[in-house]
TORVO-880541 format. One record per residue: residue in three letters; x, y, z of N, C-alpha, C in turn. Coordinates in steps of 0.05 Angstrom, whole numbers, plus 5000, padded with zeros to 4 digits. Layout:
BEGIN
ALAXYZXYZXYZ;...
//
This chain:
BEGIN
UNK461652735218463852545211463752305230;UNK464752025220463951805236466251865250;UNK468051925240471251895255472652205278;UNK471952165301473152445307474952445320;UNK476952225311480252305329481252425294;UNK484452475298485652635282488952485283;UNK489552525266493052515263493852705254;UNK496552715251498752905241499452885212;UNK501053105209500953005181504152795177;UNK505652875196507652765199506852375207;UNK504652345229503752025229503451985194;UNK500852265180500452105157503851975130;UNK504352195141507352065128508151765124;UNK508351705154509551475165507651295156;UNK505951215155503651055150504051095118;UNK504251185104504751155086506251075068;UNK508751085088511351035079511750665092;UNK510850615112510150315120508750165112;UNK506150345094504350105086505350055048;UNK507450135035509250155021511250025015;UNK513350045043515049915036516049625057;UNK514949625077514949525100513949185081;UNK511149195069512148915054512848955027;UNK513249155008514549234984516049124974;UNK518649064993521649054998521448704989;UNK518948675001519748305018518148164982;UNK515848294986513348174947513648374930;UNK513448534922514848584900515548594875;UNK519248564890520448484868520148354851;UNK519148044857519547804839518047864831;UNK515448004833512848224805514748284786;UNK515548464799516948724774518348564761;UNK521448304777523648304763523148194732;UNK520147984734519747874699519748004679;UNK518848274681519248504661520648644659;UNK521548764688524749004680527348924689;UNK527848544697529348454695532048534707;UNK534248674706536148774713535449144717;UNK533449194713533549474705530749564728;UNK529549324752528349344761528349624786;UNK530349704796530749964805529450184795;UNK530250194764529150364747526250374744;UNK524950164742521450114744520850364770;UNK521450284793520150384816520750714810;UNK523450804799522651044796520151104775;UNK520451034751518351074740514951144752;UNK514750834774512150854785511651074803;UNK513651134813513751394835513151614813;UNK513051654790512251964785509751894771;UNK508251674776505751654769503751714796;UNK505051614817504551714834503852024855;UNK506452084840507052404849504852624835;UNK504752464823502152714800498552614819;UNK498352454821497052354828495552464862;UNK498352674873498052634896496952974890;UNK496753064872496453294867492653204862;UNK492153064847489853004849487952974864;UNK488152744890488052764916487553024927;UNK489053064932489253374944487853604944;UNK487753624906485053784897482453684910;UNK482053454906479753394902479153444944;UNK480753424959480853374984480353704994;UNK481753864969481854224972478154264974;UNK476654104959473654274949472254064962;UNK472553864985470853715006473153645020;UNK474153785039475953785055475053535088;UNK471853555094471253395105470453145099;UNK470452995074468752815058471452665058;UNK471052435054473052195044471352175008;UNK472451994998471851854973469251714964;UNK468451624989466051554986463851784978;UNK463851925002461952165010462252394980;UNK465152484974464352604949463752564923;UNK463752254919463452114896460352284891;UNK458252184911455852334911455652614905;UNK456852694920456253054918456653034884;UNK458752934879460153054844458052884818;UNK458152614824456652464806453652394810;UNK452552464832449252394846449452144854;UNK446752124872446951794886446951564871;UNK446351534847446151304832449451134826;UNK450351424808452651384802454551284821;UNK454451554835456751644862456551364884;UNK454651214885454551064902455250744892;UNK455450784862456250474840459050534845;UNK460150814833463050754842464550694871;UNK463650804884463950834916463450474928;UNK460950334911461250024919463249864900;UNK464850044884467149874873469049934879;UNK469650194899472450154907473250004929;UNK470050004947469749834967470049594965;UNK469249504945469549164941472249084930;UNK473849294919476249254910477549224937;UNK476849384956480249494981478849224999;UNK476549094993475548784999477448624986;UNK477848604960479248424954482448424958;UNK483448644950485848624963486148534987;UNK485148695016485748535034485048245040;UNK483848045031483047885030485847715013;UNK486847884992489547684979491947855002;UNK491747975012494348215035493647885056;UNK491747775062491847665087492747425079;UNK491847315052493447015047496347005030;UNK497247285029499647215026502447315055;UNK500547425069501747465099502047225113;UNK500346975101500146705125501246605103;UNK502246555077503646405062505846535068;UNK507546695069509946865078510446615104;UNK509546605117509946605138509846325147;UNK508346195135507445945131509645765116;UNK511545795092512945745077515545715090;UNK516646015105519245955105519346075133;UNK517745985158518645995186517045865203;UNK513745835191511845635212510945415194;UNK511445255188511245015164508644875181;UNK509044835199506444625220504644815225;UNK504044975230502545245232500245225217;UNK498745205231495745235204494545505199;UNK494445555172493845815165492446055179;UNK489645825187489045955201488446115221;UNK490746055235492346145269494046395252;UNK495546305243496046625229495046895223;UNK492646745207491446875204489047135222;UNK488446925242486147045256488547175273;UNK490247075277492247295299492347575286;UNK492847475260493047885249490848075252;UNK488047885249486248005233484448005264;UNK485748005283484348045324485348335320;UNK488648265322490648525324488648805312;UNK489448695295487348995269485549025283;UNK483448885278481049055291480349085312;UNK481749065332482349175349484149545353;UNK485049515341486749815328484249935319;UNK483149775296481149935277478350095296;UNK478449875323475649985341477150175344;UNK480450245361480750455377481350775355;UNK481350715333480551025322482751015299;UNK482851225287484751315265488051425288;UNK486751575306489051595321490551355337;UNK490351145343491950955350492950835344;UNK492550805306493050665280495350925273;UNK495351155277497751375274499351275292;UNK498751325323500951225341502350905328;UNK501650725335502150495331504450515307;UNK504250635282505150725258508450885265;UNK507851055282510451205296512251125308;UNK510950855326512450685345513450435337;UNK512750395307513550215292516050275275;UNK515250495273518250655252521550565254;UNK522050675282524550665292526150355282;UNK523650155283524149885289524149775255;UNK523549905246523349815209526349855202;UNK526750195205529450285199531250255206;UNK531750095229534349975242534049605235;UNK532349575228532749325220533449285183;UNK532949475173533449515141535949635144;UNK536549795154539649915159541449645161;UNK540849545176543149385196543249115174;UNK541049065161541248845142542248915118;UNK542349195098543749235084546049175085;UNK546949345108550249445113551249095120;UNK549348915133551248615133551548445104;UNK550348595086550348405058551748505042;UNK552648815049554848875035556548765017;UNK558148625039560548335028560048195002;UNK556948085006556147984988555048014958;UNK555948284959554048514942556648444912;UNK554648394885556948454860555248644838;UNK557048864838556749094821555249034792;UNK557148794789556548744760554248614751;UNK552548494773550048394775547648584757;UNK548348814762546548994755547649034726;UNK549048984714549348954683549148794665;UNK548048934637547749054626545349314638;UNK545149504641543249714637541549874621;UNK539249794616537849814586538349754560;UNK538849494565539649304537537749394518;UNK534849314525534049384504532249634512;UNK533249854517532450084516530350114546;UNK528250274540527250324566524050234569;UNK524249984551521149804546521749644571;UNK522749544586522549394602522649474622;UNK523349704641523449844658520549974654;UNK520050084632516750154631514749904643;UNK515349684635513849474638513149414664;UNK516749484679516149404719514849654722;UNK514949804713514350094726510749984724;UNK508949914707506449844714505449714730;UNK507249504737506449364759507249504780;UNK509049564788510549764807507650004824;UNK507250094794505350344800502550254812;UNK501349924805499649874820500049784845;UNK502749774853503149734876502850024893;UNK504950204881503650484894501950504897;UNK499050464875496750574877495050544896;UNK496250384923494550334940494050464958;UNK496150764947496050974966493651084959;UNK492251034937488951194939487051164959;UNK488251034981487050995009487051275024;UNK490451435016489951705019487151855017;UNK486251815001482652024999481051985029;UNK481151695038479851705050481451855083;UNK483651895089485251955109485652205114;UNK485552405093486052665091484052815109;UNK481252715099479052825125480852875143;UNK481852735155482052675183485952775196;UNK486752905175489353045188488253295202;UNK490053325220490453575235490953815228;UNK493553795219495354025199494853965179;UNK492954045158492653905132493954075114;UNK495554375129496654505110499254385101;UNK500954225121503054055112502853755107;UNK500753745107499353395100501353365066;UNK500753535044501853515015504453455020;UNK506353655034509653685036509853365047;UNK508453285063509053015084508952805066;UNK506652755051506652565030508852525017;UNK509352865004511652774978513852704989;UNK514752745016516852715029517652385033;UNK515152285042513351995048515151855020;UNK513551994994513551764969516951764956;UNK518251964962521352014961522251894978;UNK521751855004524351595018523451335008;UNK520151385010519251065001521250914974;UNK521451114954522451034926524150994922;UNK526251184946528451114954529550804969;UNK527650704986527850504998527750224979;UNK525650304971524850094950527350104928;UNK527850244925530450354896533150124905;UNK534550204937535950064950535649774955;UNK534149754962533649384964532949334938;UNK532449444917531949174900535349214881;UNK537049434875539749464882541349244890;UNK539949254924541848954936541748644931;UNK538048664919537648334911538748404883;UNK538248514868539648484842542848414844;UNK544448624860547748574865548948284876;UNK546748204898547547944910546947634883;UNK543747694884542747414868543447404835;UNK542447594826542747724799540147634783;UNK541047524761538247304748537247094772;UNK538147034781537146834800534146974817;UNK534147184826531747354829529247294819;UNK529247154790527347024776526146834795;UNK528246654806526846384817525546494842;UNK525446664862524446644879521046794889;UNK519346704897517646954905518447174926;UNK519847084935521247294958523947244964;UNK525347484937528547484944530247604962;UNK527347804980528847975004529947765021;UNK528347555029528647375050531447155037;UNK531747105015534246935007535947175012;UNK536247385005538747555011539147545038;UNK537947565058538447535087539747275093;UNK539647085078540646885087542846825080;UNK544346965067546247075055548847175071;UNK547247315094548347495115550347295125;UNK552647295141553847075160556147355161;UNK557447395193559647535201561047405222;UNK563347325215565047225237563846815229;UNK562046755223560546495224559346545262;UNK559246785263557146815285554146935289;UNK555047165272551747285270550847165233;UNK548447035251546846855226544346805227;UNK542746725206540346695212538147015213;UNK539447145199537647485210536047465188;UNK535347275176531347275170529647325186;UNK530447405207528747385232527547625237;UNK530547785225528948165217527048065198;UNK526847975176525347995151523047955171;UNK522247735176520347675195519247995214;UNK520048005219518948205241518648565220;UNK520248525202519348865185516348715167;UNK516748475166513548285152511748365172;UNK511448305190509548235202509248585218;UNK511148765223510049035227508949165208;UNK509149075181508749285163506049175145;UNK505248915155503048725145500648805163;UNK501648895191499749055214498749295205;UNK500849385199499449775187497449695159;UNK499549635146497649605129494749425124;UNK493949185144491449145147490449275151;UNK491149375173489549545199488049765186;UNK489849865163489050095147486749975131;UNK487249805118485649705091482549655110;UNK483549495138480849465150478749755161;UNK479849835168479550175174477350345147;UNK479050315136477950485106475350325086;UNK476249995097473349885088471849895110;UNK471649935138468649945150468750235154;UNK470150445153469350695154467750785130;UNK468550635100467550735072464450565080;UNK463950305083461650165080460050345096;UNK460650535124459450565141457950895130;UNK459850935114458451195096458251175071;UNK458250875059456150855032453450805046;UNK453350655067450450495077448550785106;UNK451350965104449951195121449251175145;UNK451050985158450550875187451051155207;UNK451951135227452751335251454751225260;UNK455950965261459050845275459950695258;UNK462450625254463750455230463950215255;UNK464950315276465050045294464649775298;UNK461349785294460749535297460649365280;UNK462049395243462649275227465249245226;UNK466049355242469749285253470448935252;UNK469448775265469248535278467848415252;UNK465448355241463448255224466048185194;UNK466448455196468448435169471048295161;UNK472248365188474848195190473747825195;UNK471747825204470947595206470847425173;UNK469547565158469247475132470847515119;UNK473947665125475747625103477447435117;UNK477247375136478047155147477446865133;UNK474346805136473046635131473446555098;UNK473546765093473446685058476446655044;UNK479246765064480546795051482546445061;UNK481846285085481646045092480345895069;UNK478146015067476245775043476945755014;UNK477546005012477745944985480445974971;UNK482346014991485746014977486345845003;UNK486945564997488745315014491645345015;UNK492345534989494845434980495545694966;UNK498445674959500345844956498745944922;UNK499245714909497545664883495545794874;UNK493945664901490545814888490946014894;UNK492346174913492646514922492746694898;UNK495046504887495946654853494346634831;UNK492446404829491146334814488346494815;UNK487846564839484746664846484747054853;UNK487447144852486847344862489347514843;UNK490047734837491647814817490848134820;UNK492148274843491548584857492948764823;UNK494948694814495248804794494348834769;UNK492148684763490248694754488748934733;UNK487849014718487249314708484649334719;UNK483249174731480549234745481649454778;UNK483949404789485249534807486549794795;UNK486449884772488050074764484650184761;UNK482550204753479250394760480450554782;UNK479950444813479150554838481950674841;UNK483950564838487250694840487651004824;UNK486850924804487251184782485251334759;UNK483651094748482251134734479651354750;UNK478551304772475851354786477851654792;UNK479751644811479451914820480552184791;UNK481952054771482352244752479552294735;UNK477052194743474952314733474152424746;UNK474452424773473452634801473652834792;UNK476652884787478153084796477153244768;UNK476853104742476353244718472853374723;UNK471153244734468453324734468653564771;UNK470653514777470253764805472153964790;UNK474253954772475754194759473354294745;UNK470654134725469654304711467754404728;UNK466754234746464054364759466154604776;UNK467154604782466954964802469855164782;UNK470155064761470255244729468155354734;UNK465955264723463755324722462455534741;UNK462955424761461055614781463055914784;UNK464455914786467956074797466656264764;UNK465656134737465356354718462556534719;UNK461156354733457756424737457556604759;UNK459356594787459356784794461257014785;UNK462757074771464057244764461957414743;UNK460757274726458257344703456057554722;UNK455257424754453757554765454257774773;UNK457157834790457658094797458558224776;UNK459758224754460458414740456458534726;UNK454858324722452858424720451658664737;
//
């Protein structure tokens, strides 16, 4: 194995639950709200039990190569030809996302708190951070993940409970006007937002307790859905339709906040659950692409493509998205080419490893009773 530190299954939790909702909360919404509109709460549950089944899949497939990530058993199940075409498309996928994760982390940020700021300084600040994490192991990227926690949940707490005031019930009505086609609708986009937990395959190697790794997840995708359920609740109650106009209505609801006309300005949390939860989740996405390249290409260290890589999603994601525009224009993670490697790839895993050791589990049974 390239990787020989370990986490918990309780880190894998947390990391899961951060690289989720930590920017979830903030992009989003204004995905979902064009289709499930007032009924956007309802989407996210939906996506959550596409997920939940899913994690059962995972799991199997993690039960019968318990040491292998996604790459490595693609081979064993489908042979090198195959196993190694799909294995360079999920890779080039968790390429492309992070590559749109990094230019909409410096447009975030760029838009509505560093306006003079050139993208690029943004940018390379995240993408040092990461790989840096990414050299020091899977275990530092768990710690880091743990010590981030405390600081998410007291800043989502504390910003709810100040918007309260501002909160109207009735915002959220009508509730399934027209039945439950539009809530299906967020729920797709929604679910490719989940689906980025198929990063899971490659992480599971690498728990400690892998007997409570499953309980930790589902535990993980239930507060997550829950979190997510609540904030979009609050942007719906505060803005209502207005939700439409914005790309990020977490950040107008904060501004919203005022107590006493003294405490003001607490975008500043938004800011800081952005930019902790934009860390995990690179860090991860960078992780899982030089650990996967480093066992499609069969190296001995993922390491020294640590640096090389982040360099070129750097490079490319400066060159070729300037602007808020072309970001949207050039890159589209929700996409059904992202729904293959998310859902499509591992529910054929899982169907050709259920039949292959069917199979064997009947062949040897055929032998001893012989």
């Amino acid at each position: 194995m390239l990787e020989k530190g370990k986490i918990s299954s309780l880190q894998l939790g947390i990391l899961l639950f951060e690289l989720q909702t930590a920017t979830g909360v903030i992009s989003l919404p204004s995905s979902a709200y064009k289709y499930a509109k007032q009924n956007l709460w309802i989407s996210y549950i939906f996506a959550s039990f596409v997920f939940f089944i899913f994690i059962f899949v995972y799991f199997y497939l993690n039960k019968y190569y318990p040491k292998k990530t996604l790459i490595e058993y693609c081979t064993s199940l489908l042979g090198k030809w195959i196993g190694k075409t799909i294995g360079f498309i999920c890779l080039f996928y968790i390429f492309y996302v992070s590559t749109f994760n990094l230019g909409e982390y410096s447009e975030f940020l760029t838009i509505n708190f560093f306006s003079r700021t050139p993208k690029v300084v943004t940018i390379c600040g995240l993408v040092i951070v990461c790989c840096f994490a990414v050299i020091g192991g899977i275990e530092v990227i768990g710690r880091c993940a743990q010590f981030f926690l405390p600081v998410i949940i007291i800043l989502f707490l504390l910003m709810l409970i100040l918007i309260l005031p501002e909160a109207k019930v009735l915002n959220l009505f009508p509730v399934l006007e027209n039945g439950f086609n539009t809530p299906l609708k967020g729920g797709i986009i929604s679910s490719a937002w989940f689906g980025d937990n198929f990063i899971l395959t490659f992480l599971l190697p690498y728990v400690s307790d892998s007997k409570k790794a499953k309980k930790s997840v589902m535990i993980s995708l239930l507060i997550s859905t829950l979190t997510l359920t609540t904030v979009s609740l609050t942007i719906l109650m505060v803005l209502g339709e207005l939700t439409d106009k914005f790309f990020y209505p977490f950040i107008v609801v904060a501004r919203y906040i005022s107590v006493a006309d003294f405490l003001e300005h607490v975008e500043a949390a938004v800011m800081a659950i952005w930019i902790l939860g934009m860390f995990i989740k690179m860090t991860l996405f960078i992780y899982v692409l030089t650990l996967g390249t480093s066992q499609w290409l069969k190296l001995n260290d993922y390491r020294p493509l640590v640096l090389p890589i982040g360099f070129l999603l750097t490079f490319l994601e400066v060159w070729v998205d300037p602007n808020l525009a072309t970001l949207f224009k050039n890159y589209n993670p929700d996409h059904i080419f992202g729904m293959f490697p998310k859902y499509i790839f591992p529910a054929f895993l899982f169907i050709i490893a259920l039949i292959r050791h069917k199979f064997i589990s009947n062949r040897k049974t055929k032998d001893h009773l012989a």
